[in-house]
Each structure stands twice: as structure tokens, then as C-alpha cells.
C-alpha positions as CSV (number, residue, x, y, z in Angstrom):
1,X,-35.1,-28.6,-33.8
2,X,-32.0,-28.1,-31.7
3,X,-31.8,-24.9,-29.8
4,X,-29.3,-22.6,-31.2
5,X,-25.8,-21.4,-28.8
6,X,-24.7,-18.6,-28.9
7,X,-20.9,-18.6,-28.6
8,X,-19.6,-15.2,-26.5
9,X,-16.4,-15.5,-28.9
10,X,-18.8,-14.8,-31.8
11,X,-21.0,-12.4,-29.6
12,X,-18.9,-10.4,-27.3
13,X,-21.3,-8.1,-26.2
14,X,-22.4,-11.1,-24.6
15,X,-20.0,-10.7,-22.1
16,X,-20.8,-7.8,-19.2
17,X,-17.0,-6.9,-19.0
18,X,-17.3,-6.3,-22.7
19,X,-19.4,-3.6,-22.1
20,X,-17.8,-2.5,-18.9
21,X,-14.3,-2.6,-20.6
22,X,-15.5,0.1,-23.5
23,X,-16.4,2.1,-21.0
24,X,-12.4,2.1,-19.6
25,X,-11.3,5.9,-20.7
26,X,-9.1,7.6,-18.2
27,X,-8.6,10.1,-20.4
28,X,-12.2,11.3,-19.9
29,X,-12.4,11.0,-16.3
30,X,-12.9,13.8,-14.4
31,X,-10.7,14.1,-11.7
32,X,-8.0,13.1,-14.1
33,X,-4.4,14.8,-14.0
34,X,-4.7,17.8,-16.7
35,X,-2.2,20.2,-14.5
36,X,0.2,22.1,-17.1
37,X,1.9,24.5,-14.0
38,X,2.6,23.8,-10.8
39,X,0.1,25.9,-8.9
40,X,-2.6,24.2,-11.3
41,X,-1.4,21.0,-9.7
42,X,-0.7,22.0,-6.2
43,X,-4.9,23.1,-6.7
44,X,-5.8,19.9,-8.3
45,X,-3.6,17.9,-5.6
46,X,-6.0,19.5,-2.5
47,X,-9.3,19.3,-4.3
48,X,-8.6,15.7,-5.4
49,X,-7.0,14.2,-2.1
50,X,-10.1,14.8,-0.2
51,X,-12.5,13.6,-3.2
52,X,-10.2,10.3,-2.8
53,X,-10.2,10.1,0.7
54,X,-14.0,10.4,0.7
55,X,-14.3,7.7,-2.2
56,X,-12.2,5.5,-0.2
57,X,-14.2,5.7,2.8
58,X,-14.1,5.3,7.1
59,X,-12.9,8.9,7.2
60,X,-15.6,9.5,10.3
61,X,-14.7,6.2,12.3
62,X,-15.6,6.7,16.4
63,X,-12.3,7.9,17.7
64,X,-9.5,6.1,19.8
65,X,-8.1,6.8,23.0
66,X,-4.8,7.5,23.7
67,X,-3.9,4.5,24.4
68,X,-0.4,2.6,23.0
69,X,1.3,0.6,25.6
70,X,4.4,-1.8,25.0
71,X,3.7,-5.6,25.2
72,X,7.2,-7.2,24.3
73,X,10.6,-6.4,23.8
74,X,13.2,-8.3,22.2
75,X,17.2,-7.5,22.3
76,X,17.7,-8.4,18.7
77,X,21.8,-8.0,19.0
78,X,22.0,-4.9,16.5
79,X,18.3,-3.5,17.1
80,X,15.6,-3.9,19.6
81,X,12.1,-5.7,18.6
82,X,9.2,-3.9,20.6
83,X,6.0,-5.4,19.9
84,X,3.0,-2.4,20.8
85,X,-0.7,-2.9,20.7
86,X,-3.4,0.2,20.6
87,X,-6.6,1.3,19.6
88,X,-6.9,2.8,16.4
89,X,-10.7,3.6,16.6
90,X,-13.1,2.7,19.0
91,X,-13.9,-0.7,18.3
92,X,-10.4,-1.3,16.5
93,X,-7.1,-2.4,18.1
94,X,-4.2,-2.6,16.3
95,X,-0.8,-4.6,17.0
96,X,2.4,-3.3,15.8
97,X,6.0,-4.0,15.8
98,X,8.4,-1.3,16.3
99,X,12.3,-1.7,15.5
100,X,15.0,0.2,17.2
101,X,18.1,0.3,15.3
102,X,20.9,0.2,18.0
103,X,23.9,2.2,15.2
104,X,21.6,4.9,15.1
105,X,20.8,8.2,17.5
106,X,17.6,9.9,18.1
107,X,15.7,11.7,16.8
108,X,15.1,8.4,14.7
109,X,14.3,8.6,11.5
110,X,10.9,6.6,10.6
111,X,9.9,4.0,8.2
112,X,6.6,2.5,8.4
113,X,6.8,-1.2,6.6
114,X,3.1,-2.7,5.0
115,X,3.8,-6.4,4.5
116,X,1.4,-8.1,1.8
117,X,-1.1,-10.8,2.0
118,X,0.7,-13.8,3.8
119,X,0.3,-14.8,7.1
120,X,0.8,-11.0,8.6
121,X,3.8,-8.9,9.9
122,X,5.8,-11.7,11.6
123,X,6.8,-12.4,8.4
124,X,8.5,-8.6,7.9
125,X,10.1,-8.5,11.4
126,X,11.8,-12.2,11.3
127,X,9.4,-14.2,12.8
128,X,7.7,-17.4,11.6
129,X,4.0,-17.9,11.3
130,X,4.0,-19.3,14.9
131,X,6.3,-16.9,16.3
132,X,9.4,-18.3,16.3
133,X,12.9,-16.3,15.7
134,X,14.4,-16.4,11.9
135,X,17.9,-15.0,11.1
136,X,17.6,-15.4,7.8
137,X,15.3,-13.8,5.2
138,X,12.4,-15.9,3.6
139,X,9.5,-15.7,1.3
140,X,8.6,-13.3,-1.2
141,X,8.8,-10.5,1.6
142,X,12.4,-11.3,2.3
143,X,12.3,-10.1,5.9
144,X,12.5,-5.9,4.8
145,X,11.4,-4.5,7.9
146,X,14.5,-5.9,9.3
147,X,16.7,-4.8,6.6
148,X,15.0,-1.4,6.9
149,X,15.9,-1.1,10.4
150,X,19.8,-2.5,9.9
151,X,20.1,0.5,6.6
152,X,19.4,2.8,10.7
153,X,15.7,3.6,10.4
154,X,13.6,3.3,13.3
155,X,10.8,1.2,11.5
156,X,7.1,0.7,12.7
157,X,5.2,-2.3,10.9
158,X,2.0,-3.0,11.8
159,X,-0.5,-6.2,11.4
160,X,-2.4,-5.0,8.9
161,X,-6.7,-5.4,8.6
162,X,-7.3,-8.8,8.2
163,X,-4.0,-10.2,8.1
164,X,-2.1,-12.8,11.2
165,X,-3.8,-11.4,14.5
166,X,-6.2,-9.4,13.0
167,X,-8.1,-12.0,11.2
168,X,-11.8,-12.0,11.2
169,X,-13.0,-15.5,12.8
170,X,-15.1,-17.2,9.8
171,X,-14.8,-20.6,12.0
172,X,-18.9,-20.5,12.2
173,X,-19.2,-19.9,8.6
174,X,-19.5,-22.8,6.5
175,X,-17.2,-22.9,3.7
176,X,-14.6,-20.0,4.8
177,X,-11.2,-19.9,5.3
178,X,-8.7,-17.8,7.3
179,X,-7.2,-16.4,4.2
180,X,-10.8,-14.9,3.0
181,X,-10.8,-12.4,5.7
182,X,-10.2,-9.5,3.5
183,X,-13.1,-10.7,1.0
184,X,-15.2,-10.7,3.8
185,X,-13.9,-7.5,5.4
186,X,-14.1,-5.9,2.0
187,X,-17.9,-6.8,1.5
188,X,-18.7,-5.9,5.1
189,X,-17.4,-2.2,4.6
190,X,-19.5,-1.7,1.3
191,X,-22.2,-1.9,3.4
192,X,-21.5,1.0,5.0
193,X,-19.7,2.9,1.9
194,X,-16.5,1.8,2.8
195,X,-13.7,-0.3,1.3
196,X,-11.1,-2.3,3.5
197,X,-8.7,-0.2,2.0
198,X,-10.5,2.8,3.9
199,X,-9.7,0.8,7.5
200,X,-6.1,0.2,6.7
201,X,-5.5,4.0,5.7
202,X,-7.0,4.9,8.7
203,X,-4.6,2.5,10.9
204,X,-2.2,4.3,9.0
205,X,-2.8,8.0,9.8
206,X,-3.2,6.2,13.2
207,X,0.2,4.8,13.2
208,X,1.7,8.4,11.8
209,X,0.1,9.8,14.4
210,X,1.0,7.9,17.4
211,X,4.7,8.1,16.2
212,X,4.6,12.1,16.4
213,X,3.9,11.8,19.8
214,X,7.3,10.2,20.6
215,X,9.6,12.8,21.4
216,X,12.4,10.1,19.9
217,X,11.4,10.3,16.4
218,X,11.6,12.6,13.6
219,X,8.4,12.9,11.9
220,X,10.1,15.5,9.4
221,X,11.9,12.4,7.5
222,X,8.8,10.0,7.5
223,X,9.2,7.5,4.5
224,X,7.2,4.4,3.4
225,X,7.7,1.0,2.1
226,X,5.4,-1.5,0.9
227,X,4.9,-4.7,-1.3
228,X,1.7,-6.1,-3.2
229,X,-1.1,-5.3,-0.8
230,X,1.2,-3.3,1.9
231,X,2.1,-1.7,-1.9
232,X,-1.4,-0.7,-2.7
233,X,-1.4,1.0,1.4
234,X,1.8,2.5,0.3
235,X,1.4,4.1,-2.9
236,X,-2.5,5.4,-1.6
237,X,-1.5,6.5,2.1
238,X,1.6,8.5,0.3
239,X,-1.0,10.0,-1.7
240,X,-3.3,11.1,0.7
241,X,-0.8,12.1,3.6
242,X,1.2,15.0,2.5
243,X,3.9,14.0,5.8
244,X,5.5,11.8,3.7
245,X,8.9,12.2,2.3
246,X,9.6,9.1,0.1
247,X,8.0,5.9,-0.5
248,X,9.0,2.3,-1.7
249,X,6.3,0.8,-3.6
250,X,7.1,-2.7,-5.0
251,X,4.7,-5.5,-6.8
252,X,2.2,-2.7,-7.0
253,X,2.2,0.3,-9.4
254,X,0.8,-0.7,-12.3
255,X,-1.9,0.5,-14.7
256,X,-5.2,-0.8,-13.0
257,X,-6.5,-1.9,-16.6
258,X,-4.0,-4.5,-17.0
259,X,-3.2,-5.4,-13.1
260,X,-6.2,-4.5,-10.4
261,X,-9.2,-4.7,-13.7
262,X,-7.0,-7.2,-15.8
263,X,-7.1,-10.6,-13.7
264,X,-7.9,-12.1,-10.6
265,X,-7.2,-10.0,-7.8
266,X,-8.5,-10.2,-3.4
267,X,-11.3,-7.6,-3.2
268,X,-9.6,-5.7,-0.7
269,X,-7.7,-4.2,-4.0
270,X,-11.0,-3.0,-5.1
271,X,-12.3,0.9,-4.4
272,X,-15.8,1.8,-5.9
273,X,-15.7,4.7,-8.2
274,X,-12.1,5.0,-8.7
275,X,-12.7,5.5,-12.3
276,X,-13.0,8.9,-12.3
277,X,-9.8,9.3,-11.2
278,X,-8.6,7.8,-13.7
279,X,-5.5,5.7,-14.0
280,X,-2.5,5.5,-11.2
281,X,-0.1,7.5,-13.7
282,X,-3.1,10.6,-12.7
283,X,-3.8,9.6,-9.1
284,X,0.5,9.6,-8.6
285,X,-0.3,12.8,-9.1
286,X,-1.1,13.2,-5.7
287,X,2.3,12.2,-4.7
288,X,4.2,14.2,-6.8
289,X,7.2,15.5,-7.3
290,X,8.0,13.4,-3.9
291,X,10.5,10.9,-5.0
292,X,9.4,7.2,-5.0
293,X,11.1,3.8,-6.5
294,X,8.9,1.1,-8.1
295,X,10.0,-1.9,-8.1
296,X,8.8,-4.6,-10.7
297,X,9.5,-7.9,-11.3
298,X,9.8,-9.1,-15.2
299,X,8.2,-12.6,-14.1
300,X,5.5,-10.5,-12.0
301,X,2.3,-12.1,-13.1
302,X,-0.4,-10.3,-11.3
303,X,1.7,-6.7,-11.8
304,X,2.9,-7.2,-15.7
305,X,6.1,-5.6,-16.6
306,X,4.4,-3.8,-19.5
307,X,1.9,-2.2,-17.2
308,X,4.1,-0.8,-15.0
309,X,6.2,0.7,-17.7
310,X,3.6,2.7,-19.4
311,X,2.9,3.6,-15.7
312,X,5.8,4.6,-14.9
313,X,6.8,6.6,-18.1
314,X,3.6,8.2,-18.6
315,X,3.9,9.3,-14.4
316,X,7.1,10.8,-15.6
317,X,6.2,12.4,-19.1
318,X,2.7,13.9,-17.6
319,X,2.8,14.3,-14.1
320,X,6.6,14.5,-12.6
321,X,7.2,16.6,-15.9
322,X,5.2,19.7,-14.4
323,X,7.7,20.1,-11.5
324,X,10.6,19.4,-13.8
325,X,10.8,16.0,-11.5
326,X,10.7,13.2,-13.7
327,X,13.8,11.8,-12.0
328,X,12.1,11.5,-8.7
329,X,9.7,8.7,-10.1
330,X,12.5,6.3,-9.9
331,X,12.2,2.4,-11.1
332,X,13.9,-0.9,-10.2
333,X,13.1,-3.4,-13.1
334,X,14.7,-6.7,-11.3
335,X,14.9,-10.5,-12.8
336,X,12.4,-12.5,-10.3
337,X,8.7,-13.0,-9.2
338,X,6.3,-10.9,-7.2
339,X,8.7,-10.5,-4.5
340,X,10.3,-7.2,-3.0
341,X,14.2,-6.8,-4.6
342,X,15.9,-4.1,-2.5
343,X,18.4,-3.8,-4.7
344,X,17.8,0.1,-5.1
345,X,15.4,0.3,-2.3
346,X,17.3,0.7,0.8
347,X,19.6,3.5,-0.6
348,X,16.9,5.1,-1.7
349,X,15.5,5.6,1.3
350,X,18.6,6.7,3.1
351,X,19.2,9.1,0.2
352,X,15.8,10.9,0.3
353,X,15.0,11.1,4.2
């Protein structure tokens, strides 16, 4: 007698996600946006942030020394490339470029620019993989540091965990790659109850904090741009650091259930526990009623369209909607890929800081 198969299409509680995937209810969770006033949400915003901060990890990290010093500088014709290099913990250094925008006056108002996974932050600044100059834009990150810079912002971009020269060397591990770092990275920090997400915030509090130092810059008008991973840094550093102003957040917010939990993703998108926060229309919470633009892509696989527009309306209709801000969650739904757009983005920016 032949053994009898069971087919998971028949028996879907076969599958674990099955299981896991019932057990999906933001509506239940309890850290959840409920605010109906804005002094409930101003209470819910400083008891969540440092519940989110805690969940995300690395918030005791050995401290840095004072230490940024300049490494190379570049007369780019209409702005100045400065490449920096500093210690953002004590076993962490941290490269970084900084552009100067030469039409513009100090105090200098800041960007910070996350580039996505690629081959790092040469490839925001107009720089090829091996360091060679680019005038014109390329790739899906379309060279926005540099555009940020020419719209007159003083913009600081830095090599993000795990990305170009801040790679982990997996050279002695059979069967890895260079662009597994953040896997690795990822697993290594869940040993200690972290998540690389937790190391980049950090760099990024670093960054913020190194650029109030400068007596050049105007920490007052700090905004934030960001696509696909340097998006995920964007929309959870906004959150978590009240100094923002305003924030660009393309290929990124999307409901988790159909975009981070709905497909293939690198585990440095992952954060342990996140459920009880619920969804990202709740957690944008934390950044509200700070204006922000979304950008989406309709042929945006890994961020679907429809994803990001229940996100974005429900951010409106529940969250914005208690400060009477619903216009400050601002959208650009552009024809193309995963890819920044800028259509919107730049006057945004300008307009806000």
C-alpha cells in the first residue's frame, strides 16, 4: 500500500505561516495607535518611542570618542565633496560623505541621505563602485544626494552597516558572498537582542549628533531622505528622533503584511516583536503631524502599490486626522520600478525646512 501525501493546498494548516498569518491583527496589538486628542497622542508618542527604541535594540553600545576628522575633499564645480570617517561606538567607525552646496550660506540647512542596498553610498554622491567620478545620474538611486545638495542643502550621507566599506569580510566563510553581509550582520545582533536595524539607528543619532557640533549648520531644519533600505532607516529614525523636521521616504512605506511579511525580503528589514506595534499606518504615528512624502512606484514589486495606499490613507484617516494634518502625509504615486522619483521630493524638502 502506497503511503498517503498530504497536499498543503488541501491542508493549509500544514503550512507554519498559515498559522502565523491568523495570528496577523494589528488591530489587537497593544501599542497600536488608538489616540482620539492630541495630548492622548503626544502621551502615546513618548511611551511608545522608547518601547520601539528598546525593541529595536543597541541602545547601550560602548561610547565613541570625539573623534570626526576630514579624509578628502573634492571641488565638485557647484558644491564641495568632503569625505569624513569617525567612530560611532567604540568598536564602530563609520565613513561618510558630506556635500557643501557652494549657492548656499551658512547656517546650512541639513539633509542626511540613506542610500539602499547596492554597492554603498558612492552610488548617492556620484561615484562609481570603484570610485570613479559620474556626472550623470544612474541606477535605481539616481544620484539624490547630489541632487539634494544642488536643491542648497548641506547633505551628510553615510556608508551605511554592511554596505561598500563597511562590509563584513565573509571571504573565510565557505559559501558567502559580499552582498550577504546584512544577513549575517542581522543574525549576529540577535544574538545579543539586537537587529542591524538597531546599529544603523545608532550611526544615525551619531551622525545628528556630530552635525550639531558644527557651528555651520542648522540643526533646527534637519530633514531626511531615504530609499528601500535607507527608506526603512528613514521612516524608523524620523520616528524615533523627534529633531526631525521632514522626511522623504521612497520604495518603503508599505503595510508590513503585504511588503516586509508578504515576500522575500534581506533580514536586515526584520525587527523581532514588531507586532505589537502594529502596522506602519500606527508606528507613523510616531512621526506625526511632521510632514513626510512617500514615494511609490506602480511597477514596485517588493513595495506593492496597493499596500502603500491603504498605508498611506489609513496614516491619514487615523493618525494625521488627530492633529487635523492629514495633508502633511503627502504621496508621490510615479510610473516606474523600485527606484527614487524626485518628482515631488526635492520641493518638498525646500518647502518644509
Amino acid at each position: 500500500m502506497a503511503s498517503t501525501v498530504l497536499n498543503a493546498n488541501d491542508f493549509p494548516e500544514l503550512q507554519p505561516t498559515h498559522g502565523l498569518a491568523a495570528l496577523y491583527q494589528p488591530e489587537n496589538a497593544p501599542y497600536r495607535f488608538q489616540a482620539q486628542t492630541m495630548e492622548e497622542a503626544l502621551l502615546w508618542q513618548d511611551e511608545v518611542r522608547v518601547r520601539l527604541r528598546e525593541k529595536i535594540g543597541f541602545n547601550d553600545l560602548p561610547p565613541a570618542p570625539n573623534d570626526a576628522r576630514l579624509v578628502e575633499e573634492i571641488d565638485k564645480g557647484d558644491y564641495i565633496r568632503q569625505k569624513w570617517l569617525m567612530h560611532t561606538w567604540e568598536h564602530a567607525l563609520m565613513s561618510f560623505y558630506v556635500l557643501v552646496p557652494k549657492q548656499a550660506q551658512p547656517p546650512y540647512t541639513p539633509v542626511l541621505a540613506f542610500h539602499g542596498h547596492g554597492y554603498g553610498v558612492k552610488d548617492i554622491v556620484g561615484l562609481w563602485e570603484n570610485g570613479g567620478e559620474r556626472d550623470n545620474p544612474d541606477g535605481y538611486h539616481k544620484d539624490f544626494a547630489v541632487t539634494l545638495c544642488r536643491a542648497g542643502f548641506l547633505v551628510a550621507a553615510p556608508e551605511i552597516s554592511c554596505f561598500g566599506e563597511r562590509q563584513t569580510d565573509l571571504s573565510q566563510i565557505n559559501g558567502f558572498s559580499s552582498w550577504q553581509t546584512c544577513a549575517y550582520t542581522a543574525r549576529f545582533a540577535s544574538y545579543f537582542g539586537g537587529t542591524a536595524l538597531g546599529l544603523r539607528i545608532h550611526d544615525a543619532f551619531s551622525l545628528t549628533k556630530y552635525l550639531g557640533s558644527r557651528s555651520d549648520i542648522d540643526l533646527q531644519k534637519l530633514g531626511v531622505m531615504g530609499i528601500s533600505g535607507g527608506g526603512m532607516l528613514t521612516f524608523f529614525y524620523t520616528a524615533l528622533d523627534p529633531k526631525v523636521r521632514a522626511a522623504v521616504i521612497s520604495g518603503y512605506y508599505c503595510n508590513f503584511r503585504q511588503s516586509i511579511y508578504g515576500m522575500h525580503h534581506c533580514e536586515c528589514n526584520y525587527v523581532p516583536g514588531l507586532a505589537d506595534f502594529g502596522e506602519i499606518y500606527d508606528l507613523v504615528g510616531l512621526i506625526a503631524p511632521r510632514p513626510i512624502l512617500v514615494e511609490s512606484g506602480d511597477h514596485d514589486d517588493i513595495f506593492p502599490r496597493n499596500g502603500v495606499e491603504e498605508a498611506v490613507n489609513k496614516g491619514r484617516e487615523n493618525v494625521y486626522s488627530v492633529w487635523g494634518k492629514q495633508k502633511h502625509l503627502e504621496v508621490d504615486y510615479f510610473t516606474g520600478r523600485h527606484q527614487i522619483s524626485g518628482d515631488k521630493a526635492y520641493s518638498f524638502l525646500v518647502k518644509h525646512l
